[in-house]
HTML snippet that shows the backbone in 3Dmol.js (N, CA, C, O; Angstrom):
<script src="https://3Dmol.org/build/3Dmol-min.js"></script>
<div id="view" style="width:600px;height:400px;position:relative"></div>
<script>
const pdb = `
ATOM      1  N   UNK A   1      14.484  -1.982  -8.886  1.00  0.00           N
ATOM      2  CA  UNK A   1      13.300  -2.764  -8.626  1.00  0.00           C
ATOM      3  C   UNK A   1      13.311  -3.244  -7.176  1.00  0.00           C
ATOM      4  O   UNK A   1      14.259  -3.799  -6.621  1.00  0.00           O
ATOM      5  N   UNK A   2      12.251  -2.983  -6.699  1.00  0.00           N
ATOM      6  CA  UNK A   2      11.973  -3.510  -5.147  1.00  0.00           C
ATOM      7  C   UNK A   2      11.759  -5.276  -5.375  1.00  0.00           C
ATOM      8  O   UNK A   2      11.559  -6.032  -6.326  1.00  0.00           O
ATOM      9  N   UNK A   3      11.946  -5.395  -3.805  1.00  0.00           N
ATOM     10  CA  UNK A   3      11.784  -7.010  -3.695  1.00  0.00           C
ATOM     11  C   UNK A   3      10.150  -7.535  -3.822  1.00  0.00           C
ATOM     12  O   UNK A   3       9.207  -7.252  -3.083  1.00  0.00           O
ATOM     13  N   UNK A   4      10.176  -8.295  -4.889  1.00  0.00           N
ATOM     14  CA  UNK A   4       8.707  -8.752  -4.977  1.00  0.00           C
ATOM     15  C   UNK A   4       7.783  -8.026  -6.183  1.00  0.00           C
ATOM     16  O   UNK A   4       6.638  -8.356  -6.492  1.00  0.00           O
ATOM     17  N   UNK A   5       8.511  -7.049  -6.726  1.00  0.00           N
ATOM     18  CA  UNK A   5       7.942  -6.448  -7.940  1.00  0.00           C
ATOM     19  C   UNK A   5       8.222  -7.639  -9.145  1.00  0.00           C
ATOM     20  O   UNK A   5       9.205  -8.337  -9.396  1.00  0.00           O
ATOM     21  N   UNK A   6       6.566  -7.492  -9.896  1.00  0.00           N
ATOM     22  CA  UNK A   6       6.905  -7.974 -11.169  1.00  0.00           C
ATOM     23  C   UNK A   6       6.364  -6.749 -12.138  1.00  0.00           C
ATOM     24  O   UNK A   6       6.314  -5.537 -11.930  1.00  0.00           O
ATOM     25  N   UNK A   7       5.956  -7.592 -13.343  1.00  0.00           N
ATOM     26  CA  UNK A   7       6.034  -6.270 -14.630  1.00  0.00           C
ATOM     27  C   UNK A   7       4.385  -7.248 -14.772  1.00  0.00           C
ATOM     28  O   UNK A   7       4.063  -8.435 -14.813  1.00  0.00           O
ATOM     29  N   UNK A   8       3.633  -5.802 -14.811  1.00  0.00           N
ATOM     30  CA  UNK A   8       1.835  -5.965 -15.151  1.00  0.00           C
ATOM     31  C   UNK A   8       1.978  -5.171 -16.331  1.00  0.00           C
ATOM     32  O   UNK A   8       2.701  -4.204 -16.567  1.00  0.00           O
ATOM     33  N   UNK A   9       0.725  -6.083 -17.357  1.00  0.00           N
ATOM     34  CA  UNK A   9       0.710  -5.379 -18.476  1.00  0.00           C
ATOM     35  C   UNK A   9      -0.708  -4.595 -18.592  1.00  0.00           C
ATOM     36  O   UNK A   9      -1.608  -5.289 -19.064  1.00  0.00           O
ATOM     37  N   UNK A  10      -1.048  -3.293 -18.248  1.00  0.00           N
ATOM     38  CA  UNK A  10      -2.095  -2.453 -18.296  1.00  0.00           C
ATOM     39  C   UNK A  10      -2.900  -2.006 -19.778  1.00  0.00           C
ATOM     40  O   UNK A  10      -2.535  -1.157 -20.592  1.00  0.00           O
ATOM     41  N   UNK A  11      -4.201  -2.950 -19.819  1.00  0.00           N
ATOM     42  CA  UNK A  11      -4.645  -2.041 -21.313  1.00  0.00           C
ATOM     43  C   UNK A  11      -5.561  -0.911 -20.581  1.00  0.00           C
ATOM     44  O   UNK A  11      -6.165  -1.141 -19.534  1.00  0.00           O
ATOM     45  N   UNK A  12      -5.583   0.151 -21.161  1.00  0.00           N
ATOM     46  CA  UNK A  12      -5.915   1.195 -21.453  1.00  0.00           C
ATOM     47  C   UNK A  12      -6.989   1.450 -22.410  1.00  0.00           C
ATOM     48  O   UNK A  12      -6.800   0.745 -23.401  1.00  0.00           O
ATOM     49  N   UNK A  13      -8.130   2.230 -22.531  1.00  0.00           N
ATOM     50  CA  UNK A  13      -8.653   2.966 -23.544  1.00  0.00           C
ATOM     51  C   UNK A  13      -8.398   4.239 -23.497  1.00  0.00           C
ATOM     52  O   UNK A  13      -8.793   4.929 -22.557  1.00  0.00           O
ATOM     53  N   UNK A  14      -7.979   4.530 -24.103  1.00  0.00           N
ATOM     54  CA  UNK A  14      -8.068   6.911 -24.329  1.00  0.00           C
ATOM     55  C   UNK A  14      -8.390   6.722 -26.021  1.00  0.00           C
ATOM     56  O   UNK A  14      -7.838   6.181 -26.979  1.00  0.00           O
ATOM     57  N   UNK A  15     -10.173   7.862 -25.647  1.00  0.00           N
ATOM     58  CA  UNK A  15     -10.601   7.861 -26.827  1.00  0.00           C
ATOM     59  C   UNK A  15     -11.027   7.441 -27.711  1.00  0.00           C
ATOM     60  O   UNK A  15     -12.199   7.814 -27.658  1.00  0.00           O
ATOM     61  N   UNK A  16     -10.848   6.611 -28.978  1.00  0.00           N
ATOM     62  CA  UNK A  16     -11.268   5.337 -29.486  1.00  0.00           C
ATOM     63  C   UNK A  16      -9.879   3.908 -29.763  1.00  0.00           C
ATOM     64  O   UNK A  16      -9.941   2.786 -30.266  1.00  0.00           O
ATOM     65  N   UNK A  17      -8.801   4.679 -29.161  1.00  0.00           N
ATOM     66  CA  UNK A  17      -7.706   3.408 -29.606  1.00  0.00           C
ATOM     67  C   UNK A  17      -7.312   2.672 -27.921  1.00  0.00           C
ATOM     68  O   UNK A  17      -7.187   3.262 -26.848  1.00  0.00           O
ATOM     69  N   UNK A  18      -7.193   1.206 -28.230  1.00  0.00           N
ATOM     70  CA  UNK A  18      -6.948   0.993 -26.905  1.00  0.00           C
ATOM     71  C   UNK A  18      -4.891   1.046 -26.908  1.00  0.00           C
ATOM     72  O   UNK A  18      -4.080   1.317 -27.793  1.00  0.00           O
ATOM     73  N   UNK A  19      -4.790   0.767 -25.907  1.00  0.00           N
ATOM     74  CA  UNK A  19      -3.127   1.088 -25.771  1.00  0.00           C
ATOM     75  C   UNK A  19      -2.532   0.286 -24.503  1.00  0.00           C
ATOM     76  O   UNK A  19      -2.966   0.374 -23.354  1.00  0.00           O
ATOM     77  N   UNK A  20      -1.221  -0.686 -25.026  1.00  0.00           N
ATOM     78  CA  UNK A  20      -0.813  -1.050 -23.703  1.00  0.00           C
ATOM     79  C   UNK A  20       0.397  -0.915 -23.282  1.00  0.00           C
ATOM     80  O   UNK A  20       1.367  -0.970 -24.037  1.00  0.00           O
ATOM     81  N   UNK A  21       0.486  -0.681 -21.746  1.00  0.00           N
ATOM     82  CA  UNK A  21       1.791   0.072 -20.626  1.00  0.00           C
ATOM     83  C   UNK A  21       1.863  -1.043 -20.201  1.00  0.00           C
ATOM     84  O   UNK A  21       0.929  -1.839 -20.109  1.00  0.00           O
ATOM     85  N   UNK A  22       3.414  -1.280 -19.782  1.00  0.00           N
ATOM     86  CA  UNK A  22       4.211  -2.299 -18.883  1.00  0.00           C
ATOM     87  C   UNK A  22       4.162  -1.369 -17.630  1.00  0.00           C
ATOM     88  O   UNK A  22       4.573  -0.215 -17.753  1.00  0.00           O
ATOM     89  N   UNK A  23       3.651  -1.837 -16.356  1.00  0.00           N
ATOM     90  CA  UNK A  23       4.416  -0.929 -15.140  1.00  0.00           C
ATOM     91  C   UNK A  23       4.490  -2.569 -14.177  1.00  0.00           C
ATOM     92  O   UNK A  23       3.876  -3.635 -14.135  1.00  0.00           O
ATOM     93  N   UNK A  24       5.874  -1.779 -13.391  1.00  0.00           N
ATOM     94  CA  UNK A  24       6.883  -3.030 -12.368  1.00  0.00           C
ATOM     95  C   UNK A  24       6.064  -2.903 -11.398  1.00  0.00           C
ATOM     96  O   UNK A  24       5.957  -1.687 -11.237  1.00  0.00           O
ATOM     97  N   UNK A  25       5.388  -3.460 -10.617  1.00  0.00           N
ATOM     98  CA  UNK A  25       4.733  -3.073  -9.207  1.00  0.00           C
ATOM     99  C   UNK A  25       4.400  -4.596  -8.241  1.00  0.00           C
ATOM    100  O   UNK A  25       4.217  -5.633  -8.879  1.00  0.00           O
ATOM    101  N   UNK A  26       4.352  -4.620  -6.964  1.00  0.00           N
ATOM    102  CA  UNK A  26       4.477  -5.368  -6.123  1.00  0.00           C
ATOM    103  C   UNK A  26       2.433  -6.509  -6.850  1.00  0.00           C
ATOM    104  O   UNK A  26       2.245  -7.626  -7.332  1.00  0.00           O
ATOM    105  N   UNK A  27       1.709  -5.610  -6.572  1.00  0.00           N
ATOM    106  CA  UNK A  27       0.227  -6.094  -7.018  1.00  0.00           C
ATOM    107  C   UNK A  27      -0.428  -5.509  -7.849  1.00  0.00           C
ATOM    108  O   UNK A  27      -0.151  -4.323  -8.030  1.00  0.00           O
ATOM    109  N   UNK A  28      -1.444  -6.084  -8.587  1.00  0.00           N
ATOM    110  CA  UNK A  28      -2.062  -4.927  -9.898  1.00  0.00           C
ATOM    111  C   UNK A  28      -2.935  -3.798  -8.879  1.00  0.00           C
ATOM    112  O   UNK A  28      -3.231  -2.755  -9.461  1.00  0.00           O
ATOM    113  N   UNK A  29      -3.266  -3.879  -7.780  1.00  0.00           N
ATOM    114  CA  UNK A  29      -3.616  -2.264  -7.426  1.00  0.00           C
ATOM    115  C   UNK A  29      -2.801  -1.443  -7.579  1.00  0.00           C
ATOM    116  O   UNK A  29      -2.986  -0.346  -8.105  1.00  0.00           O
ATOM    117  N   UNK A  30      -1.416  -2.019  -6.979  1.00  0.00           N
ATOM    118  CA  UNK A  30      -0.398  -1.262  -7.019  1.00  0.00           C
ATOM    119  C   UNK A  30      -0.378  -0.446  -8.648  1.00  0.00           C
ATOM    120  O   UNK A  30      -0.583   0.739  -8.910  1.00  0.00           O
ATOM    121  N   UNK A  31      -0.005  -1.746  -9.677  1.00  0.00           N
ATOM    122  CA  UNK A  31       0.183  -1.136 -10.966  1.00  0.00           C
ATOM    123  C   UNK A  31      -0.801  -0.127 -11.336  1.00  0.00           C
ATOM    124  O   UNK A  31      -0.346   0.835 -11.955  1.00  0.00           O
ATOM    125  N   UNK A  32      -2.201  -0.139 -11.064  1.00  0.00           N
ATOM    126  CA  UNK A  32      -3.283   0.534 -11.499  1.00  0.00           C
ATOM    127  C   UNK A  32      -2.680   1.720 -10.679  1.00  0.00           C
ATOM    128  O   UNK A  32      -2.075   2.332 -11.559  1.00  0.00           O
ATOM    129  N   UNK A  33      -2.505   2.341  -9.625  1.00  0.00           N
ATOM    130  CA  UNK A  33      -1.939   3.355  -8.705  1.00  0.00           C
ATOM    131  C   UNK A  33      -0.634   4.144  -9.567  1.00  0.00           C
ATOM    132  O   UNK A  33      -0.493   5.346  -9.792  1.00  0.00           O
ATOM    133  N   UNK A  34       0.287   2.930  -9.967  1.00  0.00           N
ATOM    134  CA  UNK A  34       1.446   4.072 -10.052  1.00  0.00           C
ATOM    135  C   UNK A  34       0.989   4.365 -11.725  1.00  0.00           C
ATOM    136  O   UNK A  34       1.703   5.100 -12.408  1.00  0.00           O
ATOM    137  N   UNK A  35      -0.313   3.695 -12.337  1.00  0.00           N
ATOM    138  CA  UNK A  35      -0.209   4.059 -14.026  1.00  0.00           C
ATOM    139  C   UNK A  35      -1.319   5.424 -13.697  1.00  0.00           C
ATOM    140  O   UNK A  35      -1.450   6.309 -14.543  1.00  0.00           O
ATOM    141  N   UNK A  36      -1.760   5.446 -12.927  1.00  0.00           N
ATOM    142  CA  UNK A  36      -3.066   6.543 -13.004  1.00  0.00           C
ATOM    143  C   UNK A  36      -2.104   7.821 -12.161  1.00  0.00           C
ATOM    144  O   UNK A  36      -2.447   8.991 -12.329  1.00  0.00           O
ATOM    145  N   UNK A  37      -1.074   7.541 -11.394  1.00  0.00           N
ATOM    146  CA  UNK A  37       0.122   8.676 -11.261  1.00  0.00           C
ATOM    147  C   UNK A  37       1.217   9.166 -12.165  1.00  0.00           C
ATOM    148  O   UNK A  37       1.985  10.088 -11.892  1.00  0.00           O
ATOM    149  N   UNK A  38       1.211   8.540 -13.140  1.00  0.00           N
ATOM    150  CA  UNK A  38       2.419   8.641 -14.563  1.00  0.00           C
ATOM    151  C   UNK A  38       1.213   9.508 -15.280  1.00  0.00           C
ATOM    152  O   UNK A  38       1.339  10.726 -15.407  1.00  0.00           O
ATOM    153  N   UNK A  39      -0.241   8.649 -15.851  1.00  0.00           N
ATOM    154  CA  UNK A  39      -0.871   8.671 -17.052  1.00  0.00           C
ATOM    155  C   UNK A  39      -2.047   9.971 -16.608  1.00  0.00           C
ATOM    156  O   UNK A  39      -2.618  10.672 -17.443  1.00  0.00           O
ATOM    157  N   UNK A  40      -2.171  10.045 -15.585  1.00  0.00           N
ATOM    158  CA  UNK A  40      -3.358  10.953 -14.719  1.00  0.00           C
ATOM    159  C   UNK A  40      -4.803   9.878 -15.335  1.00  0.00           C
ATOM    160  O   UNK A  40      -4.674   8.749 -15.809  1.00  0.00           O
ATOM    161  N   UNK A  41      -5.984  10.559 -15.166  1.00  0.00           N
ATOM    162  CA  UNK A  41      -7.051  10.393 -15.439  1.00  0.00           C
ATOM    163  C   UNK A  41      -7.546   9.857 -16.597  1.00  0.00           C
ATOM    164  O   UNK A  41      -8.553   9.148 -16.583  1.00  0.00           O
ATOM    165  N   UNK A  42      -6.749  10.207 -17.923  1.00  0.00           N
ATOM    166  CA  UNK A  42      -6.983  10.170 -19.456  1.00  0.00           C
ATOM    167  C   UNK A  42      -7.288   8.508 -19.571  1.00  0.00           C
ATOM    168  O   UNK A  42      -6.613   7.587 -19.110  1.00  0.00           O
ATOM    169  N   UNK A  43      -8.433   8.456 -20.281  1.00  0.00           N
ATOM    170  CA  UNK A  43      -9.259   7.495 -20.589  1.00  0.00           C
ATOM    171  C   UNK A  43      -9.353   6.050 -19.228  1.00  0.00           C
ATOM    172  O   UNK A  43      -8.953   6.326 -18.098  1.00  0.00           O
ATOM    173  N   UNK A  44      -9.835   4.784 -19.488  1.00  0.00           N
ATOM    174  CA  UNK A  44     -10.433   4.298 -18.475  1.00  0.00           C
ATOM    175  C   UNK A  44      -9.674   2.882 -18.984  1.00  0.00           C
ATOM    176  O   UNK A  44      -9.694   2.341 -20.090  1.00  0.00           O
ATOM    177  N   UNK A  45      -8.790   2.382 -17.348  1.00  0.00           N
ATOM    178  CA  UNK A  45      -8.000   1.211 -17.131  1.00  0.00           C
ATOM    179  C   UNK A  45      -8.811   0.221 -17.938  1.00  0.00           C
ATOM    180  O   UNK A  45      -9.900  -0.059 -17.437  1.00  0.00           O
ATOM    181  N   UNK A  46      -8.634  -0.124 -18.611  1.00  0.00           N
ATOM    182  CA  UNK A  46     -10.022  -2.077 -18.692  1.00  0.00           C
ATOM    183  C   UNK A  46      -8.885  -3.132 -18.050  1.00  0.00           C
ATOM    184  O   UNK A  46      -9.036  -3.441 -16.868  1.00  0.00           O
ATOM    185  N   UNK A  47      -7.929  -3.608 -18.678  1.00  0.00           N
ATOM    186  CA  UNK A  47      -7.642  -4.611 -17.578  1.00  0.00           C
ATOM    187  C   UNK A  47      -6.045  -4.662 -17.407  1.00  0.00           C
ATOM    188  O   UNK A  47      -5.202  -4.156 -18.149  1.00  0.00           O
ATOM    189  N   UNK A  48      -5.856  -5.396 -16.248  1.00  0.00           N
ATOM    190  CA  UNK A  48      -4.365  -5.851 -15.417  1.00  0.00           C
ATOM    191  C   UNK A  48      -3.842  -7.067 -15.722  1.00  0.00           C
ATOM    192  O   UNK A  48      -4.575  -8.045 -15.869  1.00  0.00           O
ATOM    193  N   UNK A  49      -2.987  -7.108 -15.803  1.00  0.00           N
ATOM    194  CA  UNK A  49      -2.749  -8.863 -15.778  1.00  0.00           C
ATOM    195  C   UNK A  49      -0.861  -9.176 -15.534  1.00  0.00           C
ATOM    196  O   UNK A  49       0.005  -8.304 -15.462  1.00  0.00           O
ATOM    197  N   UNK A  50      -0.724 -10.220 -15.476  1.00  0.00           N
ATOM    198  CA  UNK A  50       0.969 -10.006 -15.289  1.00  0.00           C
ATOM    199  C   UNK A  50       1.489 -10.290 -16.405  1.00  0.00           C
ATOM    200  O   UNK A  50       0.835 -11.033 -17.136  1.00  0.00           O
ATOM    201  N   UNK A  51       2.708  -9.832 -16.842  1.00  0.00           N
ATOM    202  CA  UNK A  51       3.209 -10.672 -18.010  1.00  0.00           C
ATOM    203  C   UNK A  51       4.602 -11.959 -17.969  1.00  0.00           C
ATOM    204  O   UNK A  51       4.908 -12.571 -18.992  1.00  0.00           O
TER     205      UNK A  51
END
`;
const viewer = $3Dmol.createViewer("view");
viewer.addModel(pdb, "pdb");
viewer.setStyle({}, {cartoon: {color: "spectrum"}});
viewer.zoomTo();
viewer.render();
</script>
């Protein structure tokens, strides 16, 4: 873990179920960036938040 990373909790929709990812990242752009580089394109972020 880099200096200044925390853990954002990302919900997700793909399809009709929603779904939620932990990713470590410095800011939620950041998190939105490295989940749409793991997850690609498949269904649409709704929200960020920290946990």
């Amino acid at each position: 873990m880099r200096c200044g990373e925390r853990k954002y909790r990302v919900i997700h929709e793909c399809g009709d179920e929603r779904k939620v990812v932990v990713v470590t990242a410095r800011t939620p752009a950041e998190a939105r960036k490295k989940f749409r580089m793991t997850y690609g394109s498949e269904g649409q972020i709704i929200s960020v938040t920290r946990v």
